[in-house]
VEXDREN-2710 file (C-alpha; in Angstrom, 1 decimal):
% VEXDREN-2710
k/r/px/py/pz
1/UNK/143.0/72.2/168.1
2/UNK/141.4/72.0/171.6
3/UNK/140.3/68.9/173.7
4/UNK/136.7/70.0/173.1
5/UNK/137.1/70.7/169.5
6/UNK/138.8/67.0/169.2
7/UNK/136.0/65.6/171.1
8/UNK/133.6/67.3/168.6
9/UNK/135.2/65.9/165.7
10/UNK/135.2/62.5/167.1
11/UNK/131.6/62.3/167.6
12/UNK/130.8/63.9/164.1
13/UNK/132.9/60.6/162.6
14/UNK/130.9/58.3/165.0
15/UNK/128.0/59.4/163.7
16/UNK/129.1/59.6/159.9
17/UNK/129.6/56.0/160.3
18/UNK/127.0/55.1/161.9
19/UNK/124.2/56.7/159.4
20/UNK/126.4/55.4/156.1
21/UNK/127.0/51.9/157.9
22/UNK/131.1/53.1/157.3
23/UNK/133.3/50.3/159.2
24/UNK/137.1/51.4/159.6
25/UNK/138.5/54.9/159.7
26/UNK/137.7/57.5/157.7
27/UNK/140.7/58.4/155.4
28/UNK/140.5/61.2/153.4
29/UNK/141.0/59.6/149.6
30/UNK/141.6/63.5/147.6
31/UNK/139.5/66.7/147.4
32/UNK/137.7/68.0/144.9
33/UNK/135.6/71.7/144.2
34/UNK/131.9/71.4/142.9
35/UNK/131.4/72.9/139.6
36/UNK/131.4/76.6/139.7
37/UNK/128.6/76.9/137.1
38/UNK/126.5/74.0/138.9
39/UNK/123.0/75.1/140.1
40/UNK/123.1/74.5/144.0
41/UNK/121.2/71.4/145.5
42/UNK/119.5/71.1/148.6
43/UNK/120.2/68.3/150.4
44/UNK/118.3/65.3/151.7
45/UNK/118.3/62.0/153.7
46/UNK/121.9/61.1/152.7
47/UNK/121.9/63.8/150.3
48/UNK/124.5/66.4/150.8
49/UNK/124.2/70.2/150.2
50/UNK/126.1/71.0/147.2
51/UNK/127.3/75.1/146.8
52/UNK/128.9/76.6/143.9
53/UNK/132.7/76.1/144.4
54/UNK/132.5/74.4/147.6
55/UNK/135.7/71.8/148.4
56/UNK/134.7/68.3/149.4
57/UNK/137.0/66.0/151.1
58/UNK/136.0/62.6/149.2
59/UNK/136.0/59.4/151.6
60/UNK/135.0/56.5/149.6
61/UNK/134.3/56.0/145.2
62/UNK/130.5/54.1/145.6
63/UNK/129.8/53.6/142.2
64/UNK/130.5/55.6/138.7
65/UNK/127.1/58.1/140.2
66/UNK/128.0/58.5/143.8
67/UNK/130.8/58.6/145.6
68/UNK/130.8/59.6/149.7
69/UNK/132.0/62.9/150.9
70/UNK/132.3/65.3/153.7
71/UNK/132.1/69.2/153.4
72/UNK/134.0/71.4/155.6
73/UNK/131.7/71.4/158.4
74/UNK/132.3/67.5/158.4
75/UNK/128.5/66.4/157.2
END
C-alpha cells in the first residue's frame, strides 16, 4: 500500500466517524455477503447501497434491525 493510499484510508475513517458520531477505532467485528436473491437498495443519508452478493465488513451490532458496515470502497 502506498503513503498516498494510506493517507486516503485514514481520511475515509475520519470521516466515517465523524458522520456516525463512532468514538475509538474502527475494528473490523466479521464479514458477511448480502443475499444473493435480495432486490438491490439505493442508498440514502446513512443508508448504504446494498448489491446482490456484495461482502460487507461489519463494524458495530446497533440493534436486532441495523447493524454498521463498510463496503469495499470503505463507505
Amino acid at each position: 500500500m502506498t503513503l498516498k493510499e494510506c493517507k486516503k484510508e485514514e481520511k475515509m475513517d475520519r470521516e466515517f466517524q465523524k458522520k456516525f458520531k463512532f468514538e475509538g477505532s474502527i475494528s473490523v467485528l466479521t464479514q458477511m455477503m448480502v443475499d444473493p436473491a435480495a432486490t438491490e437498495k439505493r442508498g440514502g443519508g446513512k443508508n448504504l447501497p446494498l448489491r446482490r452478493g456484495e461482502i460487507l465488513d461489519v463494524i458495530q451490532f446497533t440493534n436486532q434491525e441495523q447493524i454498521l458496515c463498510r463496503n469495499s470502497q470503505r463507505r
